[in-house]
C-alpha positions in Angstrom: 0.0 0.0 0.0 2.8 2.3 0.8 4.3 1.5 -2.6 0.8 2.2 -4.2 0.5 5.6 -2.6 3.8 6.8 -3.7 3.1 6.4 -7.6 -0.2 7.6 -7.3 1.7 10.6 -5.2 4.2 10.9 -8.1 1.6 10.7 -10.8 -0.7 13.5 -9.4 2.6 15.8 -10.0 2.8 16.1 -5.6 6.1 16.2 -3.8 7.8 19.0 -5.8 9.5 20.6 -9.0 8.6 18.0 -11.9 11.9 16.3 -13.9 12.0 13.4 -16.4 13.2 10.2 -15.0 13.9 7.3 -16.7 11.5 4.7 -17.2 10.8 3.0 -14.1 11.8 -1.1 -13.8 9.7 -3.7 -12.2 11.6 -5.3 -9.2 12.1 -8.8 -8.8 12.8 -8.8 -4.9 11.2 -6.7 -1.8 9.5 -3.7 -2.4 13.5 -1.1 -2.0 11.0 2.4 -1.1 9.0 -0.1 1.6 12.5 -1.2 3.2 13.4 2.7 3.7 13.5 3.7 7.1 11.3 6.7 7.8 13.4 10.1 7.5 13.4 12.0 11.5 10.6 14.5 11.1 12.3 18.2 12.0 11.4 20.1 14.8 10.1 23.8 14.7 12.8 26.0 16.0 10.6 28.4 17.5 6.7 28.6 17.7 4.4 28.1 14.9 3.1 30.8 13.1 -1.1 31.1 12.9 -2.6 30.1 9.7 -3.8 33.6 7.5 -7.2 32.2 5.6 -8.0 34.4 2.7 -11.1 34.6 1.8 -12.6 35.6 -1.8 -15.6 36.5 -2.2 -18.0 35.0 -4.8 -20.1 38.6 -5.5 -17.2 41.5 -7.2 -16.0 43.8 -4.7 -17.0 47.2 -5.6 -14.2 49.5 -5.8 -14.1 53.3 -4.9 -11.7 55.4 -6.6 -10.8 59.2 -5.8 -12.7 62.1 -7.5 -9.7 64.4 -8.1 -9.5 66.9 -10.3 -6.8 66.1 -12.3 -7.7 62.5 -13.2 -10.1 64.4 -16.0 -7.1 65.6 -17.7 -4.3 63.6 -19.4 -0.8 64.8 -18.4 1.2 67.5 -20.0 4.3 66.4 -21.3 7.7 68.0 -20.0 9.1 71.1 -21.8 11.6 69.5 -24.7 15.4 69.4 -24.1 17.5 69.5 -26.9 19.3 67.0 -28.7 22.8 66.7 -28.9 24.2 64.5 -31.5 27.5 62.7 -30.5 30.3 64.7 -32.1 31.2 63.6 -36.1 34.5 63.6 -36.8 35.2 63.6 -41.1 38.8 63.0 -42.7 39.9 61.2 -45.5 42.1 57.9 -45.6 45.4 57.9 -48.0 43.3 55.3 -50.2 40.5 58.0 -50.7 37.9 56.6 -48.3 35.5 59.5 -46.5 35.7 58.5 -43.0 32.8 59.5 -40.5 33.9 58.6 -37.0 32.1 58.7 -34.1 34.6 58.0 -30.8 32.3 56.3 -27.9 34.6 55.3 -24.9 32.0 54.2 -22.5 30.9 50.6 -23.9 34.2 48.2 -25.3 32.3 47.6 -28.7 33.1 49.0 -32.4 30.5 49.3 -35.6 31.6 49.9 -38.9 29.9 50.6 -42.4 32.0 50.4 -45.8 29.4 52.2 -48.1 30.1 52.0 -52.0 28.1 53.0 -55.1 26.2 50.4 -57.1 23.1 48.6 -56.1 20.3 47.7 -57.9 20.4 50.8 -60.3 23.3 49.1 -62.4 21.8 45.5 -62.8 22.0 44.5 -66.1 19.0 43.8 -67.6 18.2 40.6 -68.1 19.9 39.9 -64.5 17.7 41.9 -62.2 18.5 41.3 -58.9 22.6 40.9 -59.3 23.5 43.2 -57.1 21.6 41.6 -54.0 23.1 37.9 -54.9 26.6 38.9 -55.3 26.6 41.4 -51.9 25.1 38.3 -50.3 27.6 35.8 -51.8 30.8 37.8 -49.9 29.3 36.8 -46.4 29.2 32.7 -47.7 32.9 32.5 -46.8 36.7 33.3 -47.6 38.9 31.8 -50.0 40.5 30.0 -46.4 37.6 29.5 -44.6 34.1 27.8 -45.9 30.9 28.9 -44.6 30.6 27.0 -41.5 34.5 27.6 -40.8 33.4 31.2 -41.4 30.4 31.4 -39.3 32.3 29.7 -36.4 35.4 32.2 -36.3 33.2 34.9 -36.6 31.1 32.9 -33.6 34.2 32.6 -31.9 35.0 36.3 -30.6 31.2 37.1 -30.7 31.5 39.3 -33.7 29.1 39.9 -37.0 29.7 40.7 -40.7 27.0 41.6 -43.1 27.0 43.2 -46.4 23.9 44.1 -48.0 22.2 46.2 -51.4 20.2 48.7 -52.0 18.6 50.6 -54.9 22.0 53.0 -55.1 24.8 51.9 -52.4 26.1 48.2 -51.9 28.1 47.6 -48.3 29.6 45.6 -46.1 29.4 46.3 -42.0 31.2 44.7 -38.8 30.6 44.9 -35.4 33.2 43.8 -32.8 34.2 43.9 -29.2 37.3 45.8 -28.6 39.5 43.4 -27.2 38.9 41.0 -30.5 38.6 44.1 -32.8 41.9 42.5 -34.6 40.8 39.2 -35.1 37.0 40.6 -36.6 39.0 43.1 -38.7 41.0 40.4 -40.2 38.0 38.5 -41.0 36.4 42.1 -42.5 39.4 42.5 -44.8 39.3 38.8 -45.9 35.5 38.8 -46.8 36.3 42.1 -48.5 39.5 40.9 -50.4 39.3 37.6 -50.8 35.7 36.1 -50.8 35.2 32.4 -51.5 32.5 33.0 -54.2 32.1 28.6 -54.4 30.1 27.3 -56.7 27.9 25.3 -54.6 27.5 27.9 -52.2 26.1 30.7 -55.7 23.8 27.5 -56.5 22.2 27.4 -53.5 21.6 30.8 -53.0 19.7 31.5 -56.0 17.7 28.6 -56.2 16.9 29.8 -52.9 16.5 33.2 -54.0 14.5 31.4 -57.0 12.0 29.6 -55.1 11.5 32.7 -52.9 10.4 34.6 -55.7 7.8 31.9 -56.4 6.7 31.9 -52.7 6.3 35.6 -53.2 3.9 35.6 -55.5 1.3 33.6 -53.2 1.2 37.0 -50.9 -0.4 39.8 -52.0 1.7 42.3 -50.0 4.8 40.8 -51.2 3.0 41.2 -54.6 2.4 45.0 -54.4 6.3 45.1 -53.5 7.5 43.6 -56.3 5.0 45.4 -59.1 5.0 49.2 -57.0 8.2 50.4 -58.8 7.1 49.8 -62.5 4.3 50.9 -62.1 5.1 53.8 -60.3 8.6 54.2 -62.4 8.1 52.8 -65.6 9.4 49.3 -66.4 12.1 50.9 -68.3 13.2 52.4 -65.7 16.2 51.4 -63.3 14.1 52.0 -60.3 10.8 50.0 -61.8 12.7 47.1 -62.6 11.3 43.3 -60.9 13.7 40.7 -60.3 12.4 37.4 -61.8 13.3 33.6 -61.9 14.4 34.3 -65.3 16.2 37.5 -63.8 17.8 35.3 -60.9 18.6 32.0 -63.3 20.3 34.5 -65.8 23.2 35.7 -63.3 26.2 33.6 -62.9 29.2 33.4 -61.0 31.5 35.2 -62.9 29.0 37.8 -63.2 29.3 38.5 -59.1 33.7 38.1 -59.5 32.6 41.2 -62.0 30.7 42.7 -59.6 33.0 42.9 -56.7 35.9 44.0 -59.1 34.0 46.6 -60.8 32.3 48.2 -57.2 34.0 47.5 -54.4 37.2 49.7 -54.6 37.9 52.3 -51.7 38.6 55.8 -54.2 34.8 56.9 -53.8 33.5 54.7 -50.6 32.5 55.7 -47.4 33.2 54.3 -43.7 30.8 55.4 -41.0 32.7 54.2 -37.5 30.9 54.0 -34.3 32.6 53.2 -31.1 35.6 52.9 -29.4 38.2 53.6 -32.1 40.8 57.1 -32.3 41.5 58.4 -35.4 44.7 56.6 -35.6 43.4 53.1 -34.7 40.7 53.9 -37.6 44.0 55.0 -40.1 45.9 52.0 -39.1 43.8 49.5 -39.7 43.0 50.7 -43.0 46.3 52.8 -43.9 48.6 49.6 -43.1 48.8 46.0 -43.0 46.6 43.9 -45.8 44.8 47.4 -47.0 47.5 49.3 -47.7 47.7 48.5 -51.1 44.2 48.8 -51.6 43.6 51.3 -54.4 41.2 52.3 -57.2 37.6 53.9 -57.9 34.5 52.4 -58.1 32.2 52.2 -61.6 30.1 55.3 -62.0 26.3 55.1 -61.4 24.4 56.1 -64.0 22.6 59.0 -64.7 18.2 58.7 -64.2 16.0 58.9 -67.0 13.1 60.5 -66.0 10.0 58.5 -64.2 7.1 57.5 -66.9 4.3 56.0 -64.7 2.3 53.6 -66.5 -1.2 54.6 -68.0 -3.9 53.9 -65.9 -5.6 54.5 -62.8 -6.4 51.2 -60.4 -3.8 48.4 -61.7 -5.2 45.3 -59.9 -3.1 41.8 -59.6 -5.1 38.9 -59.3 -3.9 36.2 -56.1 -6.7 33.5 -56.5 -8.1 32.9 -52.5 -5.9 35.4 -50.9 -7.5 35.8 -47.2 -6.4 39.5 -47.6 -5.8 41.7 -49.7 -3.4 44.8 -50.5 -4.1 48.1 -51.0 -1.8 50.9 -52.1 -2.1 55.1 -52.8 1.0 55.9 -54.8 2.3 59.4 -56.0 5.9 61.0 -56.7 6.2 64.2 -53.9 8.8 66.3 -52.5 12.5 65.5 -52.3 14.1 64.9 -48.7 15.9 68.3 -49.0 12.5 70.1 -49.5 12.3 73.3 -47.5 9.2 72.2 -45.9 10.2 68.6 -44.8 9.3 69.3 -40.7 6.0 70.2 -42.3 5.2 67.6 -44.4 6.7 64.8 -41.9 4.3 66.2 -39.3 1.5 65.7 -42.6 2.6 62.2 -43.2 2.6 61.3 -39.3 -0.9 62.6 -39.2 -2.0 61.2 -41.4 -0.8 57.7 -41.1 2.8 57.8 -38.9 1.4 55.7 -36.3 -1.0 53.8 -34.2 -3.2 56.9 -33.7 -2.9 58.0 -37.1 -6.0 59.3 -39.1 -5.8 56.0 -41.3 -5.2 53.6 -38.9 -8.1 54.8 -36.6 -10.6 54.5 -39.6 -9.3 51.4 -41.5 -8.7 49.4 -37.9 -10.8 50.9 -35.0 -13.4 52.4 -36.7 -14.3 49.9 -39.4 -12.3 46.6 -38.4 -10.8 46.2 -42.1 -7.4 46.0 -41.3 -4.9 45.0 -38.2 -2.7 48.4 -39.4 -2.8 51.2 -42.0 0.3 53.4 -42.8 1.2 56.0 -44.9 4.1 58.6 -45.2 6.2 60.2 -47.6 9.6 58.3 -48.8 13.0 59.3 -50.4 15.9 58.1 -52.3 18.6 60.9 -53.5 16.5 61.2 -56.9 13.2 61.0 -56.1 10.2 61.6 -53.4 7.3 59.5 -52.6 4.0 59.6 -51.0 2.3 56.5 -49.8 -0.8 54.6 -48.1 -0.9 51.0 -48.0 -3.3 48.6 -45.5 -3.4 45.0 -45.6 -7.4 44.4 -45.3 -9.9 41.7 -45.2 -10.8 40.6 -48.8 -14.2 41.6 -49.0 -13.6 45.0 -47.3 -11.0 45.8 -50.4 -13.4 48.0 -52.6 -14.4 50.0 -49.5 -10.8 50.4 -47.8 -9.6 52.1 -51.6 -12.6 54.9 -50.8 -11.3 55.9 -47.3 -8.1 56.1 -48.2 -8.9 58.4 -52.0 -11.7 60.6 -49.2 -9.2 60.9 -46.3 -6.1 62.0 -49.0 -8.4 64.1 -51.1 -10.1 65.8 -47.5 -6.9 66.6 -46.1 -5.4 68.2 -49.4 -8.5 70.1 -49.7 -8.9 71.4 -46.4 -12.1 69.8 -45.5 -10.4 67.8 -42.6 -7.4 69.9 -41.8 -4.7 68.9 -39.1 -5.9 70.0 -35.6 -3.6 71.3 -32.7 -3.7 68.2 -30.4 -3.4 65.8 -33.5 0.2 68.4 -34.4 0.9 67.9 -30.6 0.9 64.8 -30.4 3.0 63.6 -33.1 5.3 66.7 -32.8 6.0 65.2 -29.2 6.3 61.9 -30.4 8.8 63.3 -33.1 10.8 64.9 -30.2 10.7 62.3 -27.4 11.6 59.0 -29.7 14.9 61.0 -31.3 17.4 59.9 -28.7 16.3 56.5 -29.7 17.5 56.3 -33.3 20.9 56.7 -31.5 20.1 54.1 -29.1 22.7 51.7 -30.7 25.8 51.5 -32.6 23.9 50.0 -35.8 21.1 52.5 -35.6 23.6 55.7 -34.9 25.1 54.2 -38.4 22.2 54.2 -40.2 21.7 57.9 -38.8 25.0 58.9 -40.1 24.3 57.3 -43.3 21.3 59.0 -44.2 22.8 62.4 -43.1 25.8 62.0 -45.7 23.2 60.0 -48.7 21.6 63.3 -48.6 23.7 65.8 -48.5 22.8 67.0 -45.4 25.2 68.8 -42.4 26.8 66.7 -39.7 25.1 68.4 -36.8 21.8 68.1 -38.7 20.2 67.2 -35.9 21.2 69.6 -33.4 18.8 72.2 -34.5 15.8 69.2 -34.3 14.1 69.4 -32.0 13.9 73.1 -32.4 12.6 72.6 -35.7 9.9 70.5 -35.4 8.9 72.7 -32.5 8.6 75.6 -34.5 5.7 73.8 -37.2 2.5 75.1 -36.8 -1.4 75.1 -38.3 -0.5 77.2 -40.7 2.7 74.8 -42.3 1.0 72.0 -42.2 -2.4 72.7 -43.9 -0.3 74.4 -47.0 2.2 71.4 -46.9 -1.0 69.0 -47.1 -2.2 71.3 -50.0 1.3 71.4 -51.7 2.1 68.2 -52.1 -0.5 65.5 -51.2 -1.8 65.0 -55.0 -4.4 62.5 -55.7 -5.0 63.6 -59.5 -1.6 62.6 -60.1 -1.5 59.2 -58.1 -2.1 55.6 -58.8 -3.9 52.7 -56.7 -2.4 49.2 -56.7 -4.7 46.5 -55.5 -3.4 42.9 -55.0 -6.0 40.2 -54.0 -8.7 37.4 -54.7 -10.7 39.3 -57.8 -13.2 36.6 -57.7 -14.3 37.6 -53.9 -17.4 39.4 -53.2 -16.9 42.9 -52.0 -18.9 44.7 -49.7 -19.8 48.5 -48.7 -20.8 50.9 -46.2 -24.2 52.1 -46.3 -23.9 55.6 -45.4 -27.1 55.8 -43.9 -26.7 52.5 -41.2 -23.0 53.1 -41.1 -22.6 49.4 -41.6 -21.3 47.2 -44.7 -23.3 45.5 -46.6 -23.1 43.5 -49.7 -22.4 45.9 -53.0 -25.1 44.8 -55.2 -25.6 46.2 -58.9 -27.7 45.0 -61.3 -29.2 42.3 -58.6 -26.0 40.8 -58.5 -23.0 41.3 -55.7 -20.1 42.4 -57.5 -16.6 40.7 -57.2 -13.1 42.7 -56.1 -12.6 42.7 -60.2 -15.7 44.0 -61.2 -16.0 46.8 -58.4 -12.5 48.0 -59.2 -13.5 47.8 -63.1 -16.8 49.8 -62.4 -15.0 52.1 -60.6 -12.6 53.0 -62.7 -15.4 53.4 -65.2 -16.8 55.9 -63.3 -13.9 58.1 -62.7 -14.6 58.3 -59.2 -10.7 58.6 -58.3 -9.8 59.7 -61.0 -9.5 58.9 -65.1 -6.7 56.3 -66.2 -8.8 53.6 -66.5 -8.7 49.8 -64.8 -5.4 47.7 -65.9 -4.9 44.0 -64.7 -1.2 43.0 -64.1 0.4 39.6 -63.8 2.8 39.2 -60.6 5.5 40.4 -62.7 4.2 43.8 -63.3 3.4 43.2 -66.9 0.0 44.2 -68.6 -2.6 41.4 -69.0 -4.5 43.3 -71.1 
């Protein structure tokens, strides 16, 4: 019986912290726990304490709370305090490299960025998408060490290399503790230098990079990525090009030797350094040893054509039983340099810069179409954007493209114009989440970066805070007016065009089937009547494939 209590003990979960034992045997002889002499029961050191009972009670307490004042009112937030961005310090290496150093004593770590031109501007065409494979191919290994040998030295000291691609820039970026910054800088130079660029490793990747593309084209937001620059661009045109399977299939190994050849020279790079590294540890890693030879400039990027947006008003990409679709407002706008940038960033927050944004309250709280709605302008050196997008539920899609062409079109008219507590608030947002883009080597690089792609000053962001203080009403309602243009934009849609749409009844303020003729229209044949009608605009309906092409 004793025995029998025990399992049943044990197999209840009783007698403390749960492990797993092995299996237990059956014994062959006297019962080993029955034989065990009973452990001496401790004595209480002192007297016992009295048992608390806590007692819940089955009705819900009711709970008083104070009637002050001030609970009515939501807190003020704190006058701002200015920004000061850790001191930049520019020179040039004997090879021709722009350094950008930024010396940070207090933390033993090191971050640097080796920015170069090229990117995806200057794929061939026929091999869109070289750039991205060849970047990635320099981070598979050295000539010495294979991949795994690679990832395990780098594993070894704790370090990371990463190089990546972009429309305009390629690079290639480090991070290190101090104490093993030699043996992570030797590894840096290597991958730089001397990259294994293996066969089997190049197959791999693009049939991985291959059958990603075909994943892709089962998502419609991955979708509205791939087709938003030719549409927006042009498919002519360097920035509206799509990388394919053909694309991918087309580039080969030799072509990515080319590549590092051709772009990866130090006469017109940049090196943005975060950390703790002096001048002179900075010019002697890269003035001596393995890069002092390193010579030569990079292959000049070519120069733009200009944009030529495709004809058309809603271009629609068909995903057959998508559970969502994507919708997208698209329109060229100011450049990053504009004079009224802390204007129109206080617009685009607004307007759709965060959870409280205008879009975001009516596509998610009020309606329930989406989980999240964004919109904002965007920038490369060339060009500006302006954007909305919203992942939404299928049969919502018709409906979501109306509030987003009334909200754009109200606030550029005036009709719904920026109020002083929706300015506030993201004004203060603006303000109080700056320290954070410096929070970390990486994202102090990245700061850096964007400071030099543009053109802007170094101390750029002294005068921030100040600036964004000093946007009012006035700013923001002709910055709306300036440059939020719906005449000139163009909707993307991506989903199921067979689903049945629905739309709000103005009168209820509930959806309800969209019905015309007796018949509830599909996501194809709203989109097609509306385009019909012209109610955002003339251009006309044009169907893509996933590719970006015209279907018809």
């Amino acid at each position: 019986m004793k025995r029998l209590a025990l399992l049943v003990l044990v197999a209840c979960g009783g007698g403390g912290p749960k492990t797993t034992q092995p299996a237990p045997t059956t014994p062959t002889g006297p019962d080993p726990v029955a034989q065990q002499p009973a452990p001496p029961v401790a004595k209480p050191e002192g007297p016992m304490q009295p048992t608390i009972k806590v007692v819940q009670p089955a009705a819900p307490q009711e709970l008083a709370f104070p009637e002050e004042n001030f609970r009515a009112d939501q807190p003020k937030p704190g006058a701002p305090r200015p920004f000061r961005l850790p001191k930049v310090k520019p020179f040039t290496l004997a090879n021709g490299i722009k350094v950008f150093l930024v010396e940070q004593h207090t933390l033993p770590i090191v971050s640097m960025d080796l920015n170069f031109d090229g990117g995806a501007l200057v794929d061939p065409k026929g091999k869109e998408g070289l750039a991205s494979v060849c970047m990635s191919m320099l981070t598979e290994g050295t000539q010495k060490l294979d991949k795994i040998q690679y990832a395990e030295a780098l594993a070894d000291v704790a370090s990371n290399i990463n190089a990546y691609a972009a429309d305009d820039s390629v690079g290639l970026a480090m991070s290190s503790l101090t104490k093993h910054m030699d043996t992570t800088f030797a590894l840096f130079v290597e991958t730089l230098q001397s990259p294994g660029f293996r066969a089997t490793d190049f197959d791999r990747m693009v049939k991985r990079r291959i059958e990603g593309v075909k994943q892709s084209k089962g998502n419609p937001a991955s979708v509205a990525g791939r087709v938003t620059g030719g549409v927006l661009y042009g498919l002519e045109h360097p920035s509206g090009t799509i990388t394919t399977e053909a694309s991918l299939a087309a580039i080969t190994l030799d072509d990515c030797k080319q590549f590092a050849t051709t772009w990866l020279k130090p006469g017109t790079a940049r090196l943005f350094v975060v950390g703790d590294l002096t001048e002179a540890q900075v010019r002697k890693y890269f003035d001596k040893g393995a890069l002092a030879s390193w010579k030569g400039k990079a292959g000049k990027l070519p120069a733009l054509p200009n944009p030529a947006t495709m004809n058309g008003r809603i271009f629609f990409v068909h995903v057959p039983g998508a559970a969502q679709s994507q919708v997208m407002f698209l329109q060229f706008g100011p450049k990053r340099t504009a004079p009224d940038y802390f204007a129109n960033t206080m617009v685009a927050s607004v307007f759709g810069g965060s959870f409280s944004s205008r879009i975001n309250m009516n596509l998610r709280e009020g309606k329930g179409y989406s989980y999240g709605a964004r919109g904002g302008f965007g920038y490369s050196k060339q060009y500006g954007t302006f954007n909305a997008a919203a992942s939404v539920r299928t049969d919502s899609t018709y409906q979501t493209l109306l509030e987003i062409d009334r909200e754009i079109k109200d606030l550029q008219a005036g009709k719904t114009p920026i109020k002083l507590d929706e300015l506030d608030r993201e004004k203060q947002g603006a303000i109080l989440g700056l320290p954070g883009r410096f929070a970390t080597a990486q994202a102090a690089l990245g700061q850096y970066r964007g400071l030099v792609y543009f053109g802007l000053p170094l101390d750029y962001y002294n005068a921030y805070v100040a600036k964004v203080g000093q946007v009012n009403e006035a700013q923001v309602k002709a910055a709306a007016a300036k440059h939020l243009k719906p005449a000139n934009a163009v909707y993307i849609v991506v989903g199921d065009g067979d689903a049945k749409m629905i739309v709000r009844d103005p009168g209820t303020n509930k959806d309800v089937p969209y019905m015309k003729d007796g018949k509830q229209l599909t996501l194809r044949e709203a989109l097609s009547d509306l385009a019909q009608r012209g109610d955002v605009g003339t251009g006309g309906f044009i169907e893509l494939d996933t590719d970006g092409r015209p279907l018809r």
